[in-house]
N, C-alpha and C positions, 0 to 999 in steps of 0.2 A: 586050734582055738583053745583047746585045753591048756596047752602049754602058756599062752596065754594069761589065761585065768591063773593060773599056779604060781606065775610070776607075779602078780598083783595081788591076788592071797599073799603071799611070802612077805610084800612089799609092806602091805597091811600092818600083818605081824607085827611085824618089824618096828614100826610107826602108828601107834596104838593112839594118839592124841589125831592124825590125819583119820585115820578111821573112825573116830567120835565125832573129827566136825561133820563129815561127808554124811556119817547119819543124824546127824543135827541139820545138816541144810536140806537134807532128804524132808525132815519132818515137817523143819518152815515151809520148802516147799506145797507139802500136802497140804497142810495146813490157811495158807495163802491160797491155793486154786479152791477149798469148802469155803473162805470167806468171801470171796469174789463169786464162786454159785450163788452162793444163799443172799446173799448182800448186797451185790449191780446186777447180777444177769437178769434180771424182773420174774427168777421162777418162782411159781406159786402165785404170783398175780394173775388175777380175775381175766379172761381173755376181751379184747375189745371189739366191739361191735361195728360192724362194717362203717353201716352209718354217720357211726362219730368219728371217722376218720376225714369227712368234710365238710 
């Protein structure tokens, strides 16, 4: 596994613009699953009461 990892470090290295995007789409990524929490998943909305469910 290590060996691995070493080989893709080295690869990195090597290619210093692919290691910029990879941590750019890292970031969109995180960035996209906090706006899809906070912003559809309904958290933080008021919980619904049995009731008005019919």
């Amino acid at each position: 596994m290590r060996q691995l990892e070493e080989r893709i470090r080295s690869w990195l290295r090597r290619h210093p613009l692919m290691d910029g995007l990879a941590w750019g789409l890292a970031v969109v990524a995180c960035v996209a699953l906090l706006v899809w929490f906070y912003g559809f998943s309904g958290f933080g909305a008021p919980p619904e009461f049995v009731y008005e469910q019919f």
